[in-house]
N, C-alpha and C positions, 0 to 999 in steps of 0.2 A: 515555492514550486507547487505544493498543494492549490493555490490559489489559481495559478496558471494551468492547472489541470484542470480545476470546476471552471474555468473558462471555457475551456476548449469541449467540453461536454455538449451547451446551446450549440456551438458552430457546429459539430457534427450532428446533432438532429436535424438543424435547418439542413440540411447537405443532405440527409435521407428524403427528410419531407421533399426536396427539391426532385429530388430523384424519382419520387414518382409520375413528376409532371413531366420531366423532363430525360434525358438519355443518361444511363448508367453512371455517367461517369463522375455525378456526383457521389453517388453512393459508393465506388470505391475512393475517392477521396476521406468522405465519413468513416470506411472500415477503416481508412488509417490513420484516423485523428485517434478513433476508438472510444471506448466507451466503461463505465464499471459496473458490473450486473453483481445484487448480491445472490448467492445461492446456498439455500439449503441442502446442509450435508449433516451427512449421521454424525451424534458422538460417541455412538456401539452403548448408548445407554438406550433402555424400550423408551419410545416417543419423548426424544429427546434431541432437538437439532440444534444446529449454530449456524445463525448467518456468517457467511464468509463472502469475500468481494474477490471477484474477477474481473481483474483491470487487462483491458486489450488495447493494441495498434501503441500509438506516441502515449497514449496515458499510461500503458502499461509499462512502457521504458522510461518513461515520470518514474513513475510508483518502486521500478525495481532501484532503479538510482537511488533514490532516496532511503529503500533498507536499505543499501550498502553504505550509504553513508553514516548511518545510524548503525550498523554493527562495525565498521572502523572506528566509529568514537569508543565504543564500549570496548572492544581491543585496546584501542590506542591507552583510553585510563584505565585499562586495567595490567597495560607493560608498564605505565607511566609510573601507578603507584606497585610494581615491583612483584605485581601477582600474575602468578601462569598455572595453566592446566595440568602442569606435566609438573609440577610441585609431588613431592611424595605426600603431602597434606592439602589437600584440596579444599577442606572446608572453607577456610578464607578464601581462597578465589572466588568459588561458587556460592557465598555469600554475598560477595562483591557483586559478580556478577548479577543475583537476581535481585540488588537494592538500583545499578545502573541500567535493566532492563526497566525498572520500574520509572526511574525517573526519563529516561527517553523514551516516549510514545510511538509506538506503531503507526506507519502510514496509515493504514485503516482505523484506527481510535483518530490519526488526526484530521483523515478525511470524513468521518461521521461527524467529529466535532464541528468543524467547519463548512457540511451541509449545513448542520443544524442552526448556526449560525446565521445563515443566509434567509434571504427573504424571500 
C-alpha cells in the first residue's frame, strides 16, 4: 500500500501542472489524490525541531488505514500472548508493548524508507 501511495503522488503533480494550462478541474482532482508535505514542528526543546509528514486527500486515508492496521496487530498480540493494560502489574504489557512498537514500523519510517529507496 505504501508503494501505491508513492504512485499516486507523480499523478497528482501532473494533474496540478495540468491545471495550470488548463481549467481547474484538474487541480481539484490532484487535492484528492493528495499529497505528503514534511513539516517542521517544535519539540518544546530551544532550536530543536522534528520532521513530521502530513499525508492529505486518498494518500492520507492510505496512510491512516495502515496505522490502524499496524496498532490492531500490536493489540491483537498483545491479547494473544494474554497481556492487558488494565493488569494490576503493567510492567510486562508495556514492555511488550514498546519491544512490538519497535518491531512494527511507522507508516512514516516506512514511507521515508521507501522514498529513499526509489530512484
Amino acid at each position: 500500500m505504501i508503494g501505491a501511495a508513492h504512485a499516486l503522488i507523480p499523478i497528482g503533480e501532473a494533474l496540478r501542472d495540468l491545471s495550470a494550462r488548463r481549467p481547474s478541474i484538474d487541480r481539484l482532482i490532484a487535492d484528492e489524490i493528495g499529497a505528503v508535505v514534511w513539516e517542521a514542528t517544535e519539540t518544546g526543546r530551544v532550536n530543536i525541531w522534528r520532521r513530521e509528514p502530513r499525508p492529505s486527500g486518498l494518500i492520507s486515508l492510505i496512510w491512516t488505514e495502515l496505522e490502524s492496521v499496524r496498532s490492531r496487530w500490536i493489540a491483537t498480540r498483545l491479547r494473544r500472548e494474554g497481556l492487558s493494560p488494565t493488569a494490576p502489574d503493567i510492567a510486562q504489557w508495556y514492555e511488550r508493548l514498546q519491544a512490538l512498537e519497535a518491531e512494527a514500523p511507522t507508516v512514516a519510517a516506512l514511507w521515508s524508507d521507501d522514498a529513499t529507496q526509489r530512484p
